[in-house]
MARNU-859109 format. One record per residue (C-alpha): residue number from 0; residue in three letters; x, y, z. Coordinates in nm, 3 decimals. Example, Ala and Ser with C-alpha at 12.3 -4.5 7.8 and 13.67 -1.06 7.14 Angstrom:
BEGIN
+-----+------+---------+---------+---------+
: pos : code :       x :       y :       z :
+-----+------+---------+---------+---------+
:   0 :  Ala :   1.230 :  -0.450 :   0.780 :
:   1 :  Ser :   1.367 :  -0.106 :   0.714 :
+-----+------+---------+---------+---------+
This chain:
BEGIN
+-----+------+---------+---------+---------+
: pos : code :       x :       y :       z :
+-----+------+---------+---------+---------+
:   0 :  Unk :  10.763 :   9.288 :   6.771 :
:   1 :  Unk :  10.762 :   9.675 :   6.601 :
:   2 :  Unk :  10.394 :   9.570 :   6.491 :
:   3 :  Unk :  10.282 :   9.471 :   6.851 :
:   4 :  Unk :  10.490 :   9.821 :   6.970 :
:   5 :  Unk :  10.314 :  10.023 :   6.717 :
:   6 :  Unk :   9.953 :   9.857 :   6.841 :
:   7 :  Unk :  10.046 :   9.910 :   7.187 :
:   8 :  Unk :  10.127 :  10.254 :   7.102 :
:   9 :  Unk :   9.854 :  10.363 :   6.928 :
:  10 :  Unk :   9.592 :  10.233 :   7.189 :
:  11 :  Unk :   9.754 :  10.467 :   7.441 :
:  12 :  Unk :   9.729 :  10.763 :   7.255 :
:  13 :  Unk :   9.403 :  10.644 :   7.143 :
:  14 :  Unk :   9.307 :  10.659 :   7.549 :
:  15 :  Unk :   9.479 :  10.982 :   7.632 :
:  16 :  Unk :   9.319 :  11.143 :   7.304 :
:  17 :  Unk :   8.968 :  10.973 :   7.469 :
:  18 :  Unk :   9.045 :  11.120 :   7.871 :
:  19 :  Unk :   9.161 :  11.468 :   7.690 :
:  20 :  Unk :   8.865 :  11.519 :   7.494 :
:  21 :  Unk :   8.604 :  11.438 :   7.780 :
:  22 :  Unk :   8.793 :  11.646 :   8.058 :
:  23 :  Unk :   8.713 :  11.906 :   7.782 :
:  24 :  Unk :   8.386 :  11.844 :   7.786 :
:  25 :  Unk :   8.360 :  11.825 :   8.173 :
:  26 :  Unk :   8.503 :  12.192 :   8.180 :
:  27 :  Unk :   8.263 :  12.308 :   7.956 :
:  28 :  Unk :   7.980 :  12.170 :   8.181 :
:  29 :  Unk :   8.155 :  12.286 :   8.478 :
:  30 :  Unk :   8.194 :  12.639 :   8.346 :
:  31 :  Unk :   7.808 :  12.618 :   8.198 :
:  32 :  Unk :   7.711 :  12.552 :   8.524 :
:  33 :  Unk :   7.844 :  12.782 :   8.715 :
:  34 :  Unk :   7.748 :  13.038 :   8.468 :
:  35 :  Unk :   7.356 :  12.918 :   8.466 :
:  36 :  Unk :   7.369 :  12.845 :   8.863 :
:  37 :  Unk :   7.399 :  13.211 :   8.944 :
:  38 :  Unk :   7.097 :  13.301 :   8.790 :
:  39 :  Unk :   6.887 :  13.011 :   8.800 :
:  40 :  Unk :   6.946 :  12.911 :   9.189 :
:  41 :  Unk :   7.028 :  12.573 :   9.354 :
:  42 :  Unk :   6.788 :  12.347 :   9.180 :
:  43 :  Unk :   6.921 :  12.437 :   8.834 :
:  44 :  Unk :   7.182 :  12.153 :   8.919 :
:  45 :  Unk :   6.939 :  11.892 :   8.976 :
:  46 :  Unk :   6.682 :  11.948 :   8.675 :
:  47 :  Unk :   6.995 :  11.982 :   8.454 :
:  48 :  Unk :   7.111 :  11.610 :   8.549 :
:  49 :  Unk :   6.773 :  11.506 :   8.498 :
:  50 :  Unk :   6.688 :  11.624 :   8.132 :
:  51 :  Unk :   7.024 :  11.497 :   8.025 :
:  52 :  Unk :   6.976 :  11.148 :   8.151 :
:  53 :  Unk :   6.637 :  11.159 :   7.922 :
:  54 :  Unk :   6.819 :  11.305 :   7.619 :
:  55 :  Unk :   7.128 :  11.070 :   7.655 :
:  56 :  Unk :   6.981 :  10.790 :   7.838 :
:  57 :  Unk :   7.327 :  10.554 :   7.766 :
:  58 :  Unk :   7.600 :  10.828 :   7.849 :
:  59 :  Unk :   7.778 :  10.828 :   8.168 :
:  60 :  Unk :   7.898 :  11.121 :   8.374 :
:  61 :  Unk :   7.570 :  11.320 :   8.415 :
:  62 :  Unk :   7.454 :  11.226 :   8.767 :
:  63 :  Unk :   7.405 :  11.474 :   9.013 :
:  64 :  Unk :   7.728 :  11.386 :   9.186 :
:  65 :  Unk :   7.939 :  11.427 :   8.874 :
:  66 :  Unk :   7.767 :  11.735 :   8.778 :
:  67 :  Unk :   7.891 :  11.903 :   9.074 :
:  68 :  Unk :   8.206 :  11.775 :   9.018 :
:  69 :  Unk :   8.261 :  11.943 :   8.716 :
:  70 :  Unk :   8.154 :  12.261 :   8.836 :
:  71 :  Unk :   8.394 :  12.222 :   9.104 :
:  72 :  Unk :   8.685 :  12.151 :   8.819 :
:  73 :  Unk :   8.654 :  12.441 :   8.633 :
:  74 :  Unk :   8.592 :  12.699 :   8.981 :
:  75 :  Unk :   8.906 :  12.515 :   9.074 :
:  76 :  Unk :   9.087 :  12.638 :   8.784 :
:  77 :  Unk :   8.886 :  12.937 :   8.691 :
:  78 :  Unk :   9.161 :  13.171 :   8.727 :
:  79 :  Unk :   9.385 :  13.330 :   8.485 :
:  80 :  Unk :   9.577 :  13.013 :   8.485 :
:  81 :  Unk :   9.255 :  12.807 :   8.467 :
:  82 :  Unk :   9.144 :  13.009 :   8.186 :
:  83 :  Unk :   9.441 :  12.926 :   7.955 :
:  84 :  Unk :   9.372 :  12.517 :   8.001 :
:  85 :  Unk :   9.011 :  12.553 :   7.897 :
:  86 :  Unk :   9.096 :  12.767 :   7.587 :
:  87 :  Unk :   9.340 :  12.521 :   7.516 :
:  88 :  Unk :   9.093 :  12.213 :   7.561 :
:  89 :  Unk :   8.852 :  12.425 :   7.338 :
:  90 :  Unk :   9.079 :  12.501 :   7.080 :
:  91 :  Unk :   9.156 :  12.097 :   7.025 :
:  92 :  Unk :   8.799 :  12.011 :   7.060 :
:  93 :  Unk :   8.682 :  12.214 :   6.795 :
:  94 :  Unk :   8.976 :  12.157 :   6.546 :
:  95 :  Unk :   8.969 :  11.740 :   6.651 :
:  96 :  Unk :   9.361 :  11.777 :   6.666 :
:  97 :  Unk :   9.530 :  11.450 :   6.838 :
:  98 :  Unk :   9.693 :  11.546 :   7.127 :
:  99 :  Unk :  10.062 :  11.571 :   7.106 :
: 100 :  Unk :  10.258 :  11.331 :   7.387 :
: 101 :  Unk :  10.614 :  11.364 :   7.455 :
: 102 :  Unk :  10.742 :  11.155 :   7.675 :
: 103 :  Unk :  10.670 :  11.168 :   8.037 :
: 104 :  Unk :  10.983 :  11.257 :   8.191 :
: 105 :  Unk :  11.075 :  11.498 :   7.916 :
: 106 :  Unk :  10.755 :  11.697 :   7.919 :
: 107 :  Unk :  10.802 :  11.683 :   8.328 :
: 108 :  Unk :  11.157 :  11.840 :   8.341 :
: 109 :  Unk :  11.121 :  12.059 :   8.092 :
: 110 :  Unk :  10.730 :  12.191 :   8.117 :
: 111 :  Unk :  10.706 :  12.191 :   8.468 :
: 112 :  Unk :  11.014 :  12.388 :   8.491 :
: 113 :  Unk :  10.801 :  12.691 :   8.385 :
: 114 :  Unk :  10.498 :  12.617 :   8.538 :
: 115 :  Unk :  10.633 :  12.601 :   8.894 :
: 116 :  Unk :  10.725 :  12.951 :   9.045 :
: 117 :  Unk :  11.051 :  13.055 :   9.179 :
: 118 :  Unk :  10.911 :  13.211 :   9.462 :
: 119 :  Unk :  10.612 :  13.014 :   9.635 :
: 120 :  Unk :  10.425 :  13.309 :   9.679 :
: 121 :  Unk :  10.347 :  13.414 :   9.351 :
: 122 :  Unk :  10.098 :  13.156 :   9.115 :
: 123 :  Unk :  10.242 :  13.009 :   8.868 :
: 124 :  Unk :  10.289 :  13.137 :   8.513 :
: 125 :  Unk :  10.163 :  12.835 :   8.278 :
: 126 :  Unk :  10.094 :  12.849 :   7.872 :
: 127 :  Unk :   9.777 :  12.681 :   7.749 :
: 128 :  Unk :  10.017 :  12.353 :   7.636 :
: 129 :  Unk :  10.139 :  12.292 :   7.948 :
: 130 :  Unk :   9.863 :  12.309 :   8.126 :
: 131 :  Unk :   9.696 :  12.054 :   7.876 :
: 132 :  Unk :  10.026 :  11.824 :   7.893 :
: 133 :  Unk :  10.024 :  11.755 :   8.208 :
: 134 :  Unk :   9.585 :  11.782 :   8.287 :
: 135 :  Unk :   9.505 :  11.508 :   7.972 :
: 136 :  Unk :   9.728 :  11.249 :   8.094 :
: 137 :  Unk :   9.544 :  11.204 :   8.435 :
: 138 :  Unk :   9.270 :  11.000 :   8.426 :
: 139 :  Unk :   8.908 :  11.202 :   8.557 :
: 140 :  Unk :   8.914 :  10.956 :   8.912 :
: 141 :  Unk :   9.245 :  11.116 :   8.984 :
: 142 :  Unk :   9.114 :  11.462 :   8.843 :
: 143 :  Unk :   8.822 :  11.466 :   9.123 :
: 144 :  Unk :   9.057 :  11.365 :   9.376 :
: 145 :  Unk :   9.332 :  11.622 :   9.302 :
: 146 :  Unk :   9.120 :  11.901 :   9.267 :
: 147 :  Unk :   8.889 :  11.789 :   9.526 :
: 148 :  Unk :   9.148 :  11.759 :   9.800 :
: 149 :  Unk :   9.408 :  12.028 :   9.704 :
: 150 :  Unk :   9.425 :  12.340 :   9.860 :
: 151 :  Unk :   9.507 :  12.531 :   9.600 :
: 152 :  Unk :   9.685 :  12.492 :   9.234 :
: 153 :  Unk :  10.068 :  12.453 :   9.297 :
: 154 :  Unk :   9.933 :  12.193 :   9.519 :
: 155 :  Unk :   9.726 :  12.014 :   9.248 :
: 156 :  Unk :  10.012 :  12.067 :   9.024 :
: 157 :  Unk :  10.261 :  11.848 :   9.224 :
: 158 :  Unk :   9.995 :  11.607 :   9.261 :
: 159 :  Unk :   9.926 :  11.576 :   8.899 :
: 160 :  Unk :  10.327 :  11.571 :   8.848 :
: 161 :  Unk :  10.363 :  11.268 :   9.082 :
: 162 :  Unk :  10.101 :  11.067 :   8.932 :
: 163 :  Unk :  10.231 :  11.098 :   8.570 :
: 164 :  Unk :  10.572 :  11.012 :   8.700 :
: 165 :  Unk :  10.483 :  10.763 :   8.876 :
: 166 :  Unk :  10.167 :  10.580 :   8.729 :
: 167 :  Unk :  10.009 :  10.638 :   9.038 :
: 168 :  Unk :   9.660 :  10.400 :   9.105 :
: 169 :  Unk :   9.369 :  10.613 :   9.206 :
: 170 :  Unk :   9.435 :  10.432 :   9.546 :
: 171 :  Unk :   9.755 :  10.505 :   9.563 :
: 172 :  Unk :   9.719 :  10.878 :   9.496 :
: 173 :  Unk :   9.450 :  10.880 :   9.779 :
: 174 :  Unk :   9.663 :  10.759 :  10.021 :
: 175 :  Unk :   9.947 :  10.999 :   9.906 :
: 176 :  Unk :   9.719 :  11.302 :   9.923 :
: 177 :  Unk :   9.586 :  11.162 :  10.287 :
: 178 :  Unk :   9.971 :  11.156 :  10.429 :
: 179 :  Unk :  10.017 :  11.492 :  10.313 :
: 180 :  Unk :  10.333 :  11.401 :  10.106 :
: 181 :  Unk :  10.306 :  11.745 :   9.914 :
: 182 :  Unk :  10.418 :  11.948 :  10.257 :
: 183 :  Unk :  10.651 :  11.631 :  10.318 :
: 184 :  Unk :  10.844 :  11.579 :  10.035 :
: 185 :  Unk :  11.171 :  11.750 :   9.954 :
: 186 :  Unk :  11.202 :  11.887 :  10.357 :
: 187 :  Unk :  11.446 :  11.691 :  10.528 :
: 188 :  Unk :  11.725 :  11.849 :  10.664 :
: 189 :  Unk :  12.026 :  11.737 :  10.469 :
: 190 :  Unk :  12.419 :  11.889 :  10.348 :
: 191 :  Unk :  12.391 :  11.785 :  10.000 :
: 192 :  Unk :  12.492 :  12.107 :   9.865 :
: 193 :  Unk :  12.843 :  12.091 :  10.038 :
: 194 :  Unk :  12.865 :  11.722 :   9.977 :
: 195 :  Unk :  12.701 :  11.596 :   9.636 :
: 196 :  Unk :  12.747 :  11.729 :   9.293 :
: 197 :  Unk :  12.518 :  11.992 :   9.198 :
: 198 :  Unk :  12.315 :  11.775 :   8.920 :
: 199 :  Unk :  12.229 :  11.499 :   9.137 :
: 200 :  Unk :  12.203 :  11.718 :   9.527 :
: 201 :  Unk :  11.883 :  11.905 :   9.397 :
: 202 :  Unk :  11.717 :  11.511 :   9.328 :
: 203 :  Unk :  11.881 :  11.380 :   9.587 :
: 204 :  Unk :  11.697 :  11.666 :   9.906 :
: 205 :  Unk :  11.395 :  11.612 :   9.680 :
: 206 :  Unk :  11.370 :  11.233 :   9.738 :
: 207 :  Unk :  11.380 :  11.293 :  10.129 :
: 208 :  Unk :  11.061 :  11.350 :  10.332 :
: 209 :  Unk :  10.973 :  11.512 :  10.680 :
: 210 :  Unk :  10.820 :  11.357 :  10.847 :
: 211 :  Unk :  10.802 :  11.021 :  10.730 :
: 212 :  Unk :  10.489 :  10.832 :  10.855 :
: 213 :  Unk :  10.444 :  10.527 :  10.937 :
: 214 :  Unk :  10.103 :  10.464 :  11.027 :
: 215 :  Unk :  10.121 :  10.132 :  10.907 :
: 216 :  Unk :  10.296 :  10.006 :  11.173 :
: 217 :  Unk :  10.140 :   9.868 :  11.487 :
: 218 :  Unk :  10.408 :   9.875 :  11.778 :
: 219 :  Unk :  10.413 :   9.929 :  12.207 :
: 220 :  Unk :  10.474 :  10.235 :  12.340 :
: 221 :  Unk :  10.814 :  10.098 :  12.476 :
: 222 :  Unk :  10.954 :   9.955 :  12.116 :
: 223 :  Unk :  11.326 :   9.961 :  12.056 :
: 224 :  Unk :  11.499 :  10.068 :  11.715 :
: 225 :  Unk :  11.514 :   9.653 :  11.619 :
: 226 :  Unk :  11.172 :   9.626 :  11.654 :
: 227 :  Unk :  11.079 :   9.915 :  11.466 :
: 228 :  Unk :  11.328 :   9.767 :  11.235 :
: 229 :  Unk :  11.203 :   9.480 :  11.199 :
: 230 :  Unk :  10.820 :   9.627 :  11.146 :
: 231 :  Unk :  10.958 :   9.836 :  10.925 :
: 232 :  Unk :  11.095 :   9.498 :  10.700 :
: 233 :  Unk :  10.788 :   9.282 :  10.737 :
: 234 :  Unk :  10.592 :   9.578 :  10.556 :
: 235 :  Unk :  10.816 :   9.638 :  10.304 :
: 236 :  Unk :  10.592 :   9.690 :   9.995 :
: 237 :  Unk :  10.405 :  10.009 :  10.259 :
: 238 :  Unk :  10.777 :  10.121 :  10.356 :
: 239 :  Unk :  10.887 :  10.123 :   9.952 :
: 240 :  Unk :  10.594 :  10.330 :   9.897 :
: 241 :  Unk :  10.605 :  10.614 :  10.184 :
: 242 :  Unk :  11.015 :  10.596 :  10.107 :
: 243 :  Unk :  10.891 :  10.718 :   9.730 :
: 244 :  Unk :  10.963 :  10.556 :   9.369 :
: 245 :  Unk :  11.341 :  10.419 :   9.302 :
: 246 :  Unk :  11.388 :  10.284 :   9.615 :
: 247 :  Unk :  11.504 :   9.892 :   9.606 :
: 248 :  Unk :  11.557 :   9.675 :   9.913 :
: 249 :  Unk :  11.888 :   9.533 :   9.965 :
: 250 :  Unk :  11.935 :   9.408 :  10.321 :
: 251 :  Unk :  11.867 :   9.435 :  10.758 :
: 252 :  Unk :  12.181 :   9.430 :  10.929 :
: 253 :  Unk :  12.419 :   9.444 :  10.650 :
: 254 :  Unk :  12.719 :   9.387 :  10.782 :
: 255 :  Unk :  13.063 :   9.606 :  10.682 :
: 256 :  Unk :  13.416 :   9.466 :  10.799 :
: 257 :  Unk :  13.629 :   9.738 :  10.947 :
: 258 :  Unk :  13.918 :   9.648 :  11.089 :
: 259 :  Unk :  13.887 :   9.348 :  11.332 :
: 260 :  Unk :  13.512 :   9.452 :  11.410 :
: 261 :  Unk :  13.205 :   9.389 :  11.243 :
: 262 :  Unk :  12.913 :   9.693 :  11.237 :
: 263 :  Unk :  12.627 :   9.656 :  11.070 :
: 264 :  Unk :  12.389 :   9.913 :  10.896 :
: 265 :  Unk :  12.031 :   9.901 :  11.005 :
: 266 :  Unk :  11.861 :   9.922 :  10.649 :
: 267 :  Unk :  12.050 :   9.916 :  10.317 :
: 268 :  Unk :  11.861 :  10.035 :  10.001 :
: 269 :  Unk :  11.972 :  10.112 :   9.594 :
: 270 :  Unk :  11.798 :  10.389 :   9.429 :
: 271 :  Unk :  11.768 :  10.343 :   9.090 :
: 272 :  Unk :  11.784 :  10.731 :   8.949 :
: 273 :  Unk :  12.073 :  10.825 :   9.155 :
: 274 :  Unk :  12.274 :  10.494 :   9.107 :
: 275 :  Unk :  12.389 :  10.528 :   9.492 :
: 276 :  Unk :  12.320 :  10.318 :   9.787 :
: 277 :  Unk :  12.106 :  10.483 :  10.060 :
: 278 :  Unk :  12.223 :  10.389 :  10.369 :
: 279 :  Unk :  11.916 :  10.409 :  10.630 :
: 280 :  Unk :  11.967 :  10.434 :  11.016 :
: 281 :  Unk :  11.655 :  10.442 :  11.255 :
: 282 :  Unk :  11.699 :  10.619 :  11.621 :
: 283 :  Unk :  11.385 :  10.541 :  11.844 :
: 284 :  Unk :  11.471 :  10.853 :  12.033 :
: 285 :  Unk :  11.535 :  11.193 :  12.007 :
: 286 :  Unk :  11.858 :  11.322 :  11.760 :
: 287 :  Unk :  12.169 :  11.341 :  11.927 :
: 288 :  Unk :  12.467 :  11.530 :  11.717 :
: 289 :  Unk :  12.713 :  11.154 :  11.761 :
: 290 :  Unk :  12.448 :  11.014 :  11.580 :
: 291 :  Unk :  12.575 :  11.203 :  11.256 :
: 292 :  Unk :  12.923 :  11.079 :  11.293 :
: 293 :  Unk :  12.859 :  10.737 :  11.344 :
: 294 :  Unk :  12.621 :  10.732 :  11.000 :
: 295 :  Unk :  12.902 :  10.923 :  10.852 :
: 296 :  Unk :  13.161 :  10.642 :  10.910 :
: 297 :  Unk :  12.924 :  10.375 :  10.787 :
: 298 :  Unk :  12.892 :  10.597 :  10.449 :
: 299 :  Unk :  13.263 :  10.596 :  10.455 :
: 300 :  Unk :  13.270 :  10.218 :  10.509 :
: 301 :  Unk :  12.968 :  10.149 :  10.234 :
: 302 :  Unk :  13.148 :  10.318 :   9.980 :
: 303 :  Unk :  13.448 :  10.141 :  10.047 :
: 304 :  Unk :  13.314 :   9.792 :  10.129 :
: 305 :  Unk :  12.977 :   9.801 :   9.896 :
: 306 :  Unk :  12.968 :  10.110 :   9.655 :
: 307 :  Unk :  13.082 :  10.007 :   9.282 :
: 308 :  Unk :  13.316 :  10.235 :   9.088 :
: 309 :  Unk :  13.004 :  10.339 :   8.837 :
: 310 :  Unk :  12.789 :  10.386 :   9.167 :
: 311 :  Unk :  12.747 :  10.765 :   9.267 :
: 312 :  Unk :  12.866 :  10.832 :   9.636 :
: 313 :  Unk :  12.651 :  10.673 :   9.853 :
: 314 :  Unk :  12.372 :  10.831 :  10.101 :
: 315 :  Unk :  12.286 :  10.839 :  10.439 :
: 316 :  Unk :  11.920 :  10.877 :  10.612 :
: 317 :  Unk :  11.855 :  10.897 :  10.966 :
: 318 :  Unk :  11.463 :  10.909 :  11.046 :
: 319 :  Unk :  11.473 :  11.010 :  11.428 :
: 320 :  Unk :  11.171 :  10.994 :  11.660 :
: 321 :  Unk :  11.194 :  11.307 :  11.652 :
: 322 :  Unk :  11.458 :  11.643 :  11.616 :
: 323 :  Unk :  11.584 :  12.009 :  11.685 :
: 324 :  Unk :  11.657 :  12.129 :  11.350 :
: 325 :  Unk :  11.863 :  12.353 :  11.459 :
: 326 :  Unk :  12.145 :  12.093 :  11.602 :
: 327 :  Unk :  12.051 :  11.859 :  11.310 :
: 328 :  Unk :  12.201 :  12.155 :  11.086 :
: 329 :  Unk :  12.503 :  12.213 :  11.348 :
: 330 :  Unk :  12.589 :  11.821 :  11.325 :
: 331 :  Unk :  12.561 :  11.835 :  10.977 :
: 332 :  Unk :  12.780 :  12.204 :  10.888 :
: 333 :  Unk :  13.123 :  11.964 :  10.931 :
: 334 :  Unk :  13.008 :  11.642 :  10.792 :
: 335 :  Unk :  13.161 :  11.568 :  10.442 :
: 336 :  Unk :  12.938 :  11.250 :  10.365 :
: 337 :  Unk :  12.570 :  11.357 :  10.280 :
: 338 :  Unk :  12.331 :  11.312 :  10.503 :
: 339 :  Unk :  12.004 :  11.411 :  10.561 :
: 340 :  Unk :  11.736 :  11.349 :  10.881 :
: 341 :  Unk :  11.385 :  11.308 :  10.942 :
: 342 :  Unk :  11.118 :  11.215 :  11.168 :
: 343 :  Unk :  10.884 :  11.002 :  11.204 :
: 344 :  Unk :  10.516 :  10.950 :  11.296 :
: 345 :  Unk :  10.319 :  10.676 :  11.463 :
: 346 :  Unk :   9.974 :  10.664 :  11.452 :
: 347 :  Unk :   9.921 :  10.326 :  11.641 :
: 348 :  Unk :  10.077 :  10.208 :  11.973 :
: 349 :  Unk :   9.960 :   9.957 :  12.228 :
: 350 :  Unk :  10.024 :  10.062 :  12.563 :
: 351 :  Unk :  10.305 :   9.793 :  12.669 :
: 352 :  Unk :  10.088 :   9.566 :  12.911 :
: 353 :  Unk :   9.891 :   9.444 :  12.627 :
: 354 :  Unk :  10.202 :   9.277 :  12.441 :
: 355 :  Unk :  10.120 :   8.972 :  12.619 :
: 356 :  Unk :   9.795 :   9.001 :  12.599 :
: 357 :  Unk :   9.731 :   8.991 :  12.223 :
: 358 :  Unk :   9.733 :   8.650 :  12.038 :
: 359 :  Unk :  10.034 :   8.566 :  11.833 :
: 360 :  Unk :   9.988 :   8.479 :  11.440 :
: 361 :  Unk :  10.019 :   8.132 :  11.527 :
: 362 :  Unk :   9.792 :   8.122 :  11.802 :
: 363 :  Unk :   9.508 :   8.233 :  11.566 :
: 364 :  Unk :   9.608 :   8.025 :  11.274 :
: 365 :  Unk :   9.535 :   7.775 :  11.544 :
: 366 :  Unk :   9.235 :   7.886 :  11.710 :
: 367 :  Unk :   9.089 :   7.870 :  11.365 :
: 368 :  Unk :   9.219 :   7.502 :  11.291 :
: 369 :  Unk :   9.014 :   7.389 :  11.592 :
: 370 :  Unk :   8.673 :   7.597 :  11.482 :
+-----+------+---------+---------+---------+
């Protein structure tokens, strides 16, 4: 088994050492470019492509198309900041070092620590290894779409976090990019510094989105929480995803015995870095300030009724229709479970005459039989 381990092992550094050294020699033809381009005009470009297909007739990556992506790499990153990463890619060209890999979620905590600014204003303040870190482990697909669709470098940077973080697909980062999770994530309203410890609140508002969206659901303009609910179940992988990594399903309608009545929680989840529950309550209409007591006596119940004694305090969500943030924070200042809200967005609704209008799952399935 240590053989197979050390195999295993060495074919992945063997592939990030392979992805570090040609988005090193991407930069260089990026920053060539846009060197040459000035002087030579727009068809430089396209003769350029062409005399390196006939020189290197079996090498990929020197179409027209890619050729312009490079250039847009390295004008992407051809600031101070962008100048350290391609001095650093230069300097283990040319001495053939083996990149260096740490672990993921060490070099994360501890590199991007530095990299990402205090204040939001200021650009970040990166060293040529961190940079290089974080850059070489991202395959070029995700590279063009990062840099591509990013308005500017903190933005990449969280991007290029996520993805080593979370193994991201090329697909998957597309569609993360396309919802706009970077101005999402980490901006719920919540009272997690009053109510959690400090080493797990920070993680905890981080985990939260605002708004959440949900444009994978298809519902009437008239749909009630359970059906929203229930939407919400029947695409669970889609709803895992847009919730974020560590998220696993428990249970609709878990029920919680208090007293002589029964209540039941709307959506029950575990998440797997904070070892707590997340308790999950959907309001098809606006935010109302009861609606913060109510989840805060289910959190009270949960961790009663559900939570184990090595499970951390367990969480409560409410994703609204939508909210006034300011008497979100109000119903919140008092609470002394944590809680945080959020929106959420719809993309699709059929206006509420056509519910009986359009054919039911089974009434296709046997439409088809009879073709």
């Amino acid at each position: 088994m240590n053989l197979k381990s050390k195999i295993r092992s060495s074919q992945i550094k063997a592939a990030l050492a392979v992805n570090a050294e040609l988005i090193g020699f991407y930069w260089d033809l990026g920053k060539m470019i846009s060197e040459k381009q000035t002087a030579w005009g727009t068809s430089f470009l396209e003769q350029l492509s062409k005399d390196l297909k006939d020189e290197f007739p079996n090498m990929n990556g020197l179409s027209f198309r890619n050729l312009k992506y490079c250039r847009q790499f390295y004008q992407f990153y051809a600031s101070p900041i962008g100048q350290q990463v391609v001095a650093q890619l230069e300097m283990q060209t040319q001495a053939g070092e083996e990149i260096i890999q740490q672990p993921v979620g060490q070099t994360l905590q501890q590199l991007v620590a530095e990299i990402q600014p205090s204040d939001k204003n200021k650009k970040p303040q990166a060293t040529d290894l961190i940079w290089q870190q974080l850059v070489a482990q991202i395959p070029w697909g995700h590279n063009i779409l990062i840099f591509s669709k990013s308005t500017d470098q903190q933005e990449a940077l969280f991007y290029i976090q996520k993805t080593i973080e979370n193994g991201w697909s090329r697909a998957v980062l597309s569609l993360q990019i396309e919802s706009g999770l970077y101005s999402r994530q980490g901006k719920a309203i919540t009272n997690f510094k009053n109510t959690l410890p400090e080493n797990s609140s920070d993680l905890a508002h981080q985990l939260l989105k605002d708004p959440y969206q949900f444009d994978f659901l298809t519902l009437t303009e008239n749909y009630r929480e359970r059906e929203l609910e229930n939407a919400l179940v029947e695409n669970i992988t889609k709803f895992l995803l847009e919730l974020g990594s560590g998220f696993a399903y428990v249970g609709k309608q878990v029920p919680l015995q208090v007293g002589d009545k029964e209540y039941a929680i709307d959506l029950l989840f575990y998440h797997l870095k904070l070892r707590a529950y997340v308790v999950i309550e959907l309001k098809a209409t606006e935010f109302e300030p009861e609606f913060a007591g109510k989840l805060s006596f289910y959190l009270s119940a949960a961790n009663d009724l559900l939570k184990h004694p090595t499970d951390n305090p367990t969480i409560g969500l409410m994703i609204c229709k939508n909210k006034n943030n300011i008497i979100v924070e109000y119903a919140l200042k008092n609470i002394n479970q944590p809680i945080g809200v959020s929106e959420y967005e719809l993309t699709k609704q059929f206006p509420e005459q056509f519910r009986s209008s359009l054919p039911t799952i089974e009434e296709i399935e046997n439409e088809l039989k009879s073709v």
